[in-house]
N, C-alpha and C positions, 0 to 999 in steps of 0.2 A: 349265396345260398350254402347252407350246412347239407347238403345233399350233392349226389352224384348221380341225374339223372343219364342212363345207359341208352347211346344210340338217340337223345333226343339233340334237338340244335341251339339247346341251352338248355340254365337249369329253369325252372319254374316263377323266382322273381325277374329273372333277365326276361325271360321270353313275356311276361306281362308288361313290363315295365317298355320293352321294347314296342309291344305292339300298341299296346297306347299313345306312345311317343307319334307312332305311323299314321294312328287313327286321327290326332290328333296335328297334322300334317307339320310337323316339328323338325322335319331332316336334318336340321343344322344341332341340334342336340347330341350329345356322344354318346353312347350309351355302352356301356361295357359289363361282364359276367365274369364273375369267379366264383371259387369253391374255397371254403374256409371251414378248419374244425375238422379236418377227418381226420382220420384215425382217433376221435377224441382230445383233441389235438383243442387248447382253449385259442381263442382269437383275443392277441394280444397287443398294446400298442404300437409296437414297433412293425409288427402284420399292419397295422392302420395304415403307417405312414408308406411303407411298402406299396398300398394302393392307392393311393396319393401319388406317391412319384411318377407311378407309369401314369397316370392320369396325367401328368404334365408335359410328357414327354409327347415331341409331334406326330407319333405314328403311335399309343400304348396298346399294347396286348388286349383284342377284342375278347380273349377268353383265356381266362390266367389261374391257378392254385395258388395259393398261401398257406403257409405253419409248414409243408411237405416237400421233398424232392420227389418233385415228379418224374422216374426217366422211364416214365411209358410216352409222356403225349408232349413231357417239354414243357410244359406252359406255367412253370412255376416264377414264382416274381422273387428277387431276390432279397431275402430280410436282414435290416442292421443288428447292431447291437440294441440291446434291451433299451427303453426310454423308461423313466422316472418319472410319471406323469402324478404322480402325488404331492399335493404341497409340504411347501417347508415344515415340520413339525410334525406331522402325520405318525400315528405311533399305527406299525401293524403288527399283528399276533396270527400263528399260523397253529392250530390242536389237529392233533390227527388221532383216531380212533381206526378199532378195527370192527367195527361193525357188529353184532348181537351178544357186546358186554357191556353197555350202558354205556360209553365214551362219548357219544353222539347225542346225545338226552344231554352227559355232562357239561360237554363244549357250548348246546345252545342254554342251559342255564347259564353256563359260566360267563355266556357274552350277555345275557341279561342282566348279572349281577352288572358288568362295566359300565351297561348304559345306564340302570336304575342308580346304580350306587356309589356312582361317580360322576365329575362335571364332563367328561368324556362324551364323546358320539360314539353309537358301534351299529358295525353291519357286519351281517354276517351270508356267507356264502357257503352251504352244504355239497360237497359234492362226490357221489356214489359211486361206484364203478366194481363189477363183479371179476 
């Protein structure tokens, strides 16, 4: 979960997903809870594989942080180096704007022109922050 719920005994998807599990008399299922994305913080691949690992490991972290160093509760998992999860050839473009001078209007024309006006694919991801 992208949330920190305070004082509760998980966050909100764990505790559903676990109690279904129970309702569901599944015991032999692991089920595990962490927190990803705070501070604003993007969840990244290498964060992926991070919860992967302890998932494999014979005892992993019933309740763990990622992207953050936790040294209030400890429970952070430790992350690699970056991963490269984009294929061979993959062209990316990064437009930064500073928000109410029209750079933000320009960047998604501009990624319009790529896909319309070229044999290119484009996607695009906006993201805000005050």
């Amino acid at each position: 979960d992208r949330t920190k719920e305070q004082g509760s005994q998980g966050e909100p998807l764990f505790l559903e997903v676990s109690t279904t599990l129970k309702a569901m008399s599944k015991p032999n299922i692991v089920c595990i809870g962490g927190r990803y994305g705070l501070g604003s913080k993007e969840f990244t691949p290498n964060m992926v594989l991070s919860v992967y690992e302890n998932l494999k490991k014979d005892t992993p972290k019933p309740r763990f942080t990622v992207g953050i160093i936790d040294d209030v509760t400890h429970l952070s998992l430790p992350v690699g180096d970056w991963l490269n999860v984009l294929p061979k050839g993959t062209t990316e473009c990064m437009f930064y704007g500073l928000g109410s001078d029209g750079t933000v209007g320009a960047n998604k024309s501009a990624v319009k022109m790529i896909a319309m006006g070229t044999e290119l694919y484009a996607q695009a991801y906006f993201e805000y922050d005050a």
